[in-house]
DODOGU-976940 format. One record per residue (C-alpha): x, y, z. Coordinates in nm, 4 decimals, m for minus. Layout:
N
NODE,X,Y,Z $
...
END
This chain:
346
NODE,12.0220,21.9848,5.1169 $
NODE,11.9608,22.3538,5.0538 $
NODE,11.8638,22.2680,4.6817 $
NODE,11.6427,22.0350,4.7472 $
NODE,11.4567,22.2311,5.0249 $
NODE,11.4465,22.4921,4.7315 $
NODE,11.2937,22.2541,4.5286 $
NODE,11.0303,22.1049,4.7367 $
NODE,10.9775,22.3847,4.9135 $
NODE,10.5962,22.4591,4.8456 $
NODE,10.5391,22.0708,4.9618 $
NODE,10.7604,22.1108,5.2785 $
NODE,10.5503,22.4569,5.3544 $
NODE,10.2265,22.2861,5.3045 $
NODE,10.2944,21.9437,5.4906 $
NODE,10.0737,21.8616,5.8103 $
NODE,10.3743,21.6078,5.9059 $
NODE,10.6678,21.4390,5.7720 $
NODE,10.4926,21.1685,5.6441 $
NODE,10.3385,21.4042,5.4036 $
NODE,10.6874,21.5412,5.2831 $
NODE,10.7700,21.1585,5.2581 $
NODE,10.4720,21.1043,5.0167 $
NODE,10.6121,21.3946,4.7839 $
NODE,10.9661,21.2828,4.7809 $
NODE,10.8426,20.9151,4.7011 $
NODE,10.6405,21.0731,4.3913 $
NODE,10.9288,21.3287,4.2412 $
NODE,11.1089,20.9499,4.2443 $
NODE,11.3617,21.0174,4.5105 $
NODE,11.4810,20.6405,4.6858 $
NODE,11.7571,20.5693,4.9016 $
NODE,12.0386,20.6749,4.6526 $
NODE,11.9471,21.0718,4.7184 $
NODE,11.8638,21.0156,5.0438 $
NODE,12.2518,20.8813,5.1329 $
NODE,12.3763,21.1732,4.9332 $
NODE,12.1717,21.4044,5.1830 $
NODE,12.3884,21.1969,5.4563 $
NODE,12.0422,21.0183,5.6031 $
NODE,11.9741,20.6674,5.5969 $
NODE,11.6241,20.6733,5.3810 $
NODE,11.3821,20.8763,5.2179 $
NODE,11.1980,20.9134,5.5461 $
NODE,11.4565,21.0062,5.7894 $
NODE,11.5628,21.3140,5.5179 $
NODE,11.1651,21.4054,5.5241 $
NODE,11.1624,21.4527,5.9266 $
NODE,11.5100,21.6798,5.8449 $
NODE,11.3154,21.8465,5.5798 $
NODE,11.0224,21.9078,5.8269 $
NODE,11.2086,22.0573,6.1397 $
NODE,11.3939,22.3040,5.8631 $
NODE,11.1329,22.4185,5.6320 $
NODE,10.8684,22.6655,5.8675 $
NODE,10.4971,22.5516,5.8251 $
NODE,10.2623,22.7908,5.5717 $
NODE,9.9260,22.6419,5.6083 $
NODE,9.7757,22.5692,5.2174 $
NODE,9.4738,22.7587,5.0974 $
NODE,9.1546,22.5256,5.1408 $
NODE,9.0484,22.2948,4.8806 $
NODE,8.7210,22.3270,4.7188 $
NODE,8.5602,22.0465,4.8427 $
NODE,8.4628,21.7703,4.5638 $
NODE,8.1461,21.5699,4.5678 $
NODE,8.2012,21.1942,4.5485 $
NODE,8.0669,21.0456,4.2245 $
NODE,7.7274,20.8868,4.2483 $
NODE,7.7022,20.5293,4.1176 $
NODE,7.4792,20.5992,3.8747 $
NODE,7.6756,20.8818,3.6950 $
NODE,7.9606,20.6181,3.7280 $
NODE,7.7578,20.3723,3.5547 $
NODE,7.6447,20.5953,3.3229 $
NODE,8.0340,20.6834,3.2290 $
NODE,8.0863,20.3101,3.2190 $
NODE,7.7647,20.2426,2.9713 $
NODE,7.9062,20.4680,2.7498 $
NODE,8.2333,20.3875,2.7161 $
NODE,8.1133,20.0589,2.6858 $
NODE,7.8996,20.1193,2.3777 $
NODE,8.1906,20.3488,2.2421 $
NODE,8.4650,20.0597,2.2395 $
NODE,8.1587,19.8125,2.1505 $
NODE,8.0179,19.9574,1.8381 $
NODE,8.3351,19.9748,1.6360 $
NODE,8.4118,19.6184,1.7267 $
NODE,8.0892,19.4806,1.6550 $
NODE,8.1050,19.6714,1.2914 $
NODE,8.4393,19.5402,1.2422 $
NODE,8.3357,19.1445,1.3227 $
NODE,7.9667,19.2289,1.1804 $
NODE,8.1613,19.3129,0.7796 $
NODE,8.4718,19.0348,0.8385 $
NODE,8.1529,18.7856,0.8507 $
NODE,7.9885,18.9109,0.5663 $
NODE,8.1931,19.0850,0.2932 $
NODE,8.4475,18.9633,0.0674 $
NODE,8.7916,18.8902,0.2267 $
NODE,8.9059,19.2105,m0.0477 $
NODE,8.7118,19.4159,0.1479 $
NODE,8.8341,19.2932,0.5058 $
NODE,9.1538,19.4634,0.5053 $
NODE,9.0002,19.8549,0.4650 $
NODE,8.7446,19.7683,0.6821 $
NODE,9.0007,19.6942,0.9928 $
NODE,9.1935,20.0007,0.8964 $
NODE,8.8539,20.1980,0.9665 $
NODE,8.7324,20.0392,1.2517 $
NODE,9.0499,20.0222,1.4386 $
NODE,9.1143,20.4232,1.3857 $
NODE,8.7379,20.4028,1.5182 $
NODE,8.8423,20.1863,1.8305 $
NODE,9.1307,20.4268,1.8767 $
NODE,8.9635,20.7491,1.8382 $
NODE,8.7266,20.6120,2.0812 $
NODE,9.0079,20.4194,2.3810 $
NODE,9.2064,20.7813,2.3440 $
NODE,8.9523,21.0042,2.5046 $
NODE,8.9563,21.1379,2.8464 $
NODE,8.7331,21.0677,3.0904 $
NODE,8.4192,21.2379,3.0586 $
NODE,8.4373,21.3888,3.4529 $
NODE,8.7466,21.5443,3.5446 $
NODE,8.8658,21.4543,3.8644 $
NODE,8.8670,21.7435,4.0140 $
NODE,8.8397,22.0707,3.9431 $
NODE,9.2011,22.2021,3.8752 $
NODE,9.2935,21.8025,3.7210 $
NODE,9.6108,21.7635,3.6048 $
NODE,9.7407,21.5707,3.2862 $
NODE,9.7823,21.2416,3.5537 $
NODE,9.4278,21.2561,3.5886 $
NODE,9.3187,21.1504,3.2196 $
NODE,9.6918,21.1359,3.0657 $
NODE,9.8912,21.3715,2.8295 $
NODE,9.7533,21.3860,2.4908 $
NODE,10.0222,21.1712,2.3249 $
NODE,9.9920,20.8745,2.5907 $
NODE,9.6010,20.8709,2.5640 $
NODE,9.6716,20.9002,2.1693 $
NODE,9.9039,20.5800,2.2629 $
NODE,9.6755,20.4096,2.4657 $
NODE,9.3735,20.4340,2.2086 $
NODE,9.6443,20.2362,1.9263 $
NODE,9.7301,19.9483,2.1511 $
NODE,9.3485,19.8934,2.2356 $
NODE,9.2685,19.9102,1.8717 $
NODE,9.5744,19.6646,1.7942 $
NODE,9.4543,19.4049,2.0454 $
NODE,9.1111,19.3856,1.9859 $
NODE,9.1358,19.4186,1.6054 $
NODE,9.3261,19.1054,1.5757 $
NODE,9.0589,18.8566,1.7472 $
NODE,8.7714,18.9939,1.5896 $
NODE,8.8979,18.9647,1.2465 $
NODE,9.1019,18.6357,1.2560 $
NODE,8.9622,18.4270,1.5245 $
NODE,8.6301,18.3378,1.3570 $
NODE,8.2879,18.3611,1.4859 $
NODE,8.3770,18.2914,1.8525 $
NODE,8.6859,18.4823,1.8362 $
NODE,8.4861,18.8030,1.6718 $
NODE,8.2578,18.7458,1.9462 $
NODE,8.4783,18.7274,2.2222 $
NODE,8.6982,19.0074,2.0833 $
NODE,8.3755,19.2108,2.0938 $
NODE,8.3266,19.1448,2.4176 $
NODE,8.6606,19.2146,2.5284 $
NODE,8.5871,19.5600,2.3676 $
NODE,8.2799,19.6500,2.5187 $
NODE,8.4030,19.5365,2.8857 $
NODE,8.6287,19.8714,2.8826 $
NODE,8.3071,19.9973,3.0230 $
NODE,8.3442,19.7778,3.3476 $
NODE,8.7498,19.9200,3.3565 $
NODE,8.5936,20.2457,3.3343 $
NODE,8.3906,20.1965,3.6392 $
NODE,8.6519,20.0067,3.7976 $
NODE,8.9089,20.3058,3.7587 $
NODE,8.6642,20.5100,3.9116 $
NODE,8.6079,20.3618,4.1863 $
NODE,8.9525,20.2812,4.3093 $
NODE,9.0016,20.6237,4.2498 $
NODE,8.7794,20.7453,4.5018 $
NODE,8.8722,20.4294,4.7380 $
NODE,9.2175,20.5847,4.7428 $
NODE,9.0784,20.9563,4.8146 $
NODE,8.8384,20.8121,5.0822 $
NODE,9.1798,20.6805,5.2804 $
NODE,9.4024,20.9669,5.2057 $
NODE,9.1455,21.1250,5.4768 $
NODE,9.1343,20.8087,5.6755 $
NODE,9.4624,20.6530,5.6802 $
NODE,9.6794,20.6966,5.9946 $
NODE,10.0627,20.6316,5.8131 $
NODE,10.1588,20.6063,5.5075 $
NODE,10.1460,20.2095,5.6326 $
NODE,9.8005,20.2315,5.6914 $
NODE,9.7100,20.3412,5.3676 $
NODE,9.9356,20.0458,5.1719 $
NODE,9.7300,19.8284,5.3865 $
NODE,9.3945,19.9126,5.2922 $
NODE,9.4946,20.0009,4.9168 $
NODE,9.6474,19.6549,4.8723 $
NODE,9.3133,19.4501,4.8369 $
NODE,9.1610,19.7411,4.6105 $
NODE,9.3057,19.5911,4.2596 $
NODE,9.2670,19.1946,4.3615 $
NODE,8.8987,19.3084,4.3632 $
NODE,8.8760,19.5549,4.0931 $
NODE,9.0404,19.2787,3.8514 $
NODE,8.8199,18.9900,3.9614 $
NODE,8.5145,19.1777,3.8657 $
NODE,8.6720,19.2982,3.5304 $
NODE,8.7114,18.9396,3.4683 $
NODE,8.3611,18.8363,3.5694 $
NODE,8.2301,19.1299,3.3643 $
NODE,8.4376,18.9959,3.0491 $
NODE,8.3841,18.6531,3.1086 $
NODE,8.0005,18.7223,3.1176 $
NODE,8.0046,18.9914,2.8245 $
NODE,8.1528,18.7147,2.6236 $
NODE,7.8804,18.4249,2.7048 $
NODE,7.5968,18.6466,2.6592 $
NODE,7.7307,18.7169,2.3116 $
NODE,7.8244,18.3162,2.2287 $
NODE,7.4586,18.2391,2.3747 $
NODE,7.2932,18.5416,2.1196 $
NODE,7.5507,18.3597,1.8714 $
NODE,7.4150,18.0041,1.9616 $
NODE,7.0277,18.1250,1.8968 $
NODE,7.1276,18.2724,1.5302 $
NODE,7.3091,18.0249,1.4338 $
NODE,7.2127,17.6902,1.6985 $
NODE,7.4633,17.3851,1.6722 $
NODE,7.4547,16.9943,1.7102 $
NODE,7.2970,16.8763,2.0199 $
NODE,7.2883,16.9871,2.4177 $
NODE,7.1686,17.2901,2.5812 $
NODE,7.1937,17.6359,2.5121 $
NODE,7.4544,17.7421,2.7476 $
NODE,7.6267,17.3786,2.7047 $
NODE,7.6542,17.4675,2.2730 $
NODE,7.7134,17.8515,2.4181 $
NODE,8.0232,17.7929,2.6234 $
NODE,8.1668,17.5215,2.3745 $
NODE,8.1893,17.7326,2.0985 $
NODE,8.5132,17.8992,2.2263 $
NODE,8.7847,17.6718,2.2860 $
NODE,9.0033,17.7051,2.5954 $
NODE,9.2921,17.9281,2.4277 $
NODE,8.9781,18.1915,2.3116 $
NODE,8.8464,18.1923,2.6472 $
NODE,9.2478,18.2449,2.8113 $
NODE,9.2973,18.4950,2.5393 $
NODE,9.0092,18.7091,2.6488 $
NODE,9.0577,18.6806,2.9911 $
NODE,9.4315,18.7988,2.9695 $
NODE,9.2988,19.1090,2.7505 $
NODE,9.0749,19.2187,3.0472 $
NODE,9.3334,19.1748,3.2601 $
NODE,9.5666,19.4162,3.0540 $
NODE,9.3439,19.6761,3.0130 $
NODE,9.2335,19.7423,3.3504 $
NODE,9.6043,19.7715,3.4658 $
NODE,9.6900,19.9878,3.1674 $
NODE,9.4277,20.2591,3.2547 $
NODE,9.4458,20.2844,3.5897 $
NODE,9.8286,20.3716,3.5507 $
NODE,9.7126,20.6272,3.2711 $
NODE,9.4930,20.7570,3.5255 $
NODE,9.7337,20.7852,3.7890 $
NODE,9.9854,20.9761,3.5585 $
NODE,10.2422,20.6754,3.4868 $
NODE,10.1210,20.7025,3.1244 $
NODE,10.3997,20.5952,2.9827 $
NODE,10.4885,20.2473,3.0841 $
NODE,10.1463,20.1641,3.0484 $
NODE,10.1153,20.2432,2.6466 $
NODE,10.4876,20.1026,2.6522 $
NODE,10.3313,19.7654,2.7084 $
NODE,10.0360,19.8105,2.5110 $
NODE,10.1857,19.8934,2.2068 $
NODE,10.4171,19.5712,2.2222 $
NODE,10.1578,19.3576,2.3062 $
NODE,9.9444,19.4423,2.0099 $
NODE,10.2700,19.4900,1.7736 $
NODE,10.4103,19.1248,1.8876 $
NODE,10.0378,18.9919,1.8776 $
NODE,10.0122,19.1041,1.4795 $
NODE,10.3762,18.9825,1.4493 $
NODE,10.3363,18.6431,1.5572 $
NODE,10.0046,18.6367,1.3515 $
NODE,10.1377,18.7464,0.9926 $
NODE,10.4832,18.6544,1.0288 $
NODE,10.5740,18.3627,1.2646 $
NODE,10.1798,18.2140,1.1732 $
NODE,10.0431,18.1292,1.5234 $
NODE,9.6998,18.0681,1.5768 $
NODE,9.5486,18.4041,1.7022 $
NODE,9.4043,18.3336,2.0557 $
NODE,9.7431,18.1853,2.0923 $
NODE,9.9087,18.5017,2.0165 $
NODE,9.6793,18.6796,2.1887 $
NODE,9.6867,18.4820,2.5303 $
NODE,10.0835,18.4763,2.4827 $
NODE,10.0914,18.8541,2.4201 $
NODE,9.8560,19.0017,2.6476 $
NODE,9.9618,18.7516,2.9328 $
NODE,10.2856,18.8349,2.9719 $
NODE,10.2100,19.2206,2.9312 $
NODE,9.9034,19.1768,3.2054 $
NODE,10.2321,18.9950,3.4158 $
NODE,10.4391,19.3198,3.4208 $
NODE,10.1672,19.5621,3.4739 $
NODE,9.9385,19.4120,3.7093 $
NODE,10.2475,19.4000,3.9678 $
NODE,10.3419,19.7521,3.8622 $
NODE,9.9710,19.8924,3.9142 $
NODE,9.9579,19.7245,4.2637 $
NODE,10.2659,19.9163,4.3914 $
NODE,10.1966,20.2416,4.2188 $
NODE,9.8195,20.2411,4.4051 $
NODE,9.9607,20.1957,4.7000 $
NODE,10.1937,20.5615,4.7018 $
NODE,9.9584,20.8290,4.7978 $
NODE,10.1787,21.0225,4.5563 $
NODE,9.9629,20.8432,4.2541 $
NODE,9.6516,20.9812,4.3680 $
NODE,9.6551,21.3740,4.3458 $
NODE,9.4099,21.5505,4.1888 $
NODE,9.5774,21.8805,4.0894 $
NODE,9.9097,22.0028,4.0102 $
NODE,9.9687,22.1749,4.4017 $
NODE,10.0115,21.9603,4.6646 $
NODE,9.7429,21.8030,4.8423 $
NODE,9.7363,21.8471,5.2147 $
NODE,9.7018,21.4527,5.3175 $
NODE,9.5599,21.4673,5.6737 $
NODE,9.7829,21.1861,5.8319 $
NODE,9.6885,21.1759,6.2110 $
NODE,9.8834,21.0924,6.4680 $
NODE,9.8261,20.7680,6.6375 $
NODE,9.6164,20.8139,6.9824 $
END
């Protein structure tokens, strides 16, 4: 017990209540094991211990942090957008139109491109004094930016016009995970003030993601018709309407494919956000390695690869990012403690 009040002192000092102490234990990764070890029967009960021992030195006062506006949000989001978009389109713009020689080296450039561009931070720290959690370590954004370029490289160059297309706008809808990051970032600062328990704030962080990931999915979905429909006027095909010739250029497997790569990214950066980096390029990097796999060596058709790959990865880390949202542990914005203001219930 004395060792780890040693070790967690500055958190124990700082704490408003126990639940606060809780928080910190969660994050360090403490469970149940240390807690019976510490002769108390969970991670909470050895917090309320820890709080009755430690004696209370009130923290310094944060420098308050404006909330960010929408428009500089949707600024940040336009131009990641355009970042992740440009390289793409180049990549599908030369796989239509030069020699299949010339294919190969042009992939290799625009997917160090797409990586260069997937592996930079975020363009507004999120606070003042961020730490690494905030925007990720070097070597996991570094990791991140490979399995983007991995993923979307493969569509755009094998799947054929519709594929290139929808790969492209699979790319450019990092823009809308951008802004979705952001603001379920701020959601969870806005009820780390508000929430009552550590309860309280599960509950209203729960239906944050379910939201977040249906408008990723409406932003890719729509990113990807608005290309097939600019598609449909350059090149028109056999009878029906626009949108009718639009949406049945991409067969059902394209459309699946896509929709399970917007579901993997969002996931994937909001853990790289929250500083649980490296699960997050874990799975990235073996859905794009088993994606180019099952392309070059097992032969599979690539949206089937693709909806295979980034499916089951979206499976693991959709679950993952829906626990990890809901510890307020996940959403500190500088390397000492933040006082959470849990208030007793009237």
């Amino acid at each position: 017990m004395r060792e780890l009040m040693e070790r967690h002192r500055t958190s124990c000092e700082q704490a408003v209540d126990a639940l606060e102490i809780a928080a910190a234990l969660e994050d360090a990764g403490l469970g149940p094991a240390e807690a019976a070890r510490c002769r108390h029967a969970d991670v909470f009960s050895l917090a309320e211990e820890l709080y009755a021992r430690v004696p209370r030195r009130p923290p310094t006062a944060p420098v308050p942090v404006p909330p960010v506006r929408r428009g500089q949000r949707s600024w940040q989001a336009l131009r990641s957008a355009v970042r992740h978009g440009l390289p793409a389109a180049v990549l599908a713009g030369g796989a239509a139109l030069l020699p299949s020689v010339a294919r190969g080296p042009l992939a290799v450039l625009c997917g160090g491109w797409l990586a260069w561009a997937a592996a930079r931070p975020p363009a507004r720290p999120d606070h003042p004094s961020a730490d690494a959690g905030s925007g990720g370590t070097v070597l996991h954004r570094a990791g991140h930016g490979v399995g983007v370029a991995l993923l979307v490289v493969l569509p755009v160059t094998a799947g054929g016009p519709a594929g290139a297309v929808l790969g492209v706008a699979a790319a450019t809808a990092a823009g809308a995970v951008e802004w979705a990051t952001g603001w379920l970032r701020q959601v969870a600062w806005s009820h780390l003030g508000a929430a009552r328990t550590m309860a309280d704030f599960r509950a209203r962080m729960w239906p944050a993601l379910p939201v977040a990931t249906g408008l990723q999915l409406l932003a890719t979905a729509g990113l990807g018709l608005v290309g097939l429909l600019l598609l449909d006027v350059v090149d028109p095909g056999p009878g029906g309407g626009l949108l009718y010739q639009a949406v049945q250029r991409a067969d059902g497997p394209q459309w699946a494919g896509q929709a399970a790569l917007g579901l993997l990214l969002l996931p994937a950066t909001v853990l790289l956000r929250c500083g649980r980096g490296t699960p997050a390029v874990a799975v990235l990097l073996a859905a794009g390695s088993a994606g180019l796999l099952l392309t070059t060596v097992a032969r599979w058709r690539p949206e089937t690869a693709q909806l295979f790959t980034c499916g089951s990865a979206a499976a693991l880390l959709l679950p993952y990012a829906w626990l990890v949202l809901g510890r307020p542990g996940a959403h500190r914005r500088s390397p000492t403690p933040v006082r959470i203001s849990w208030k007793d219930t009237p």
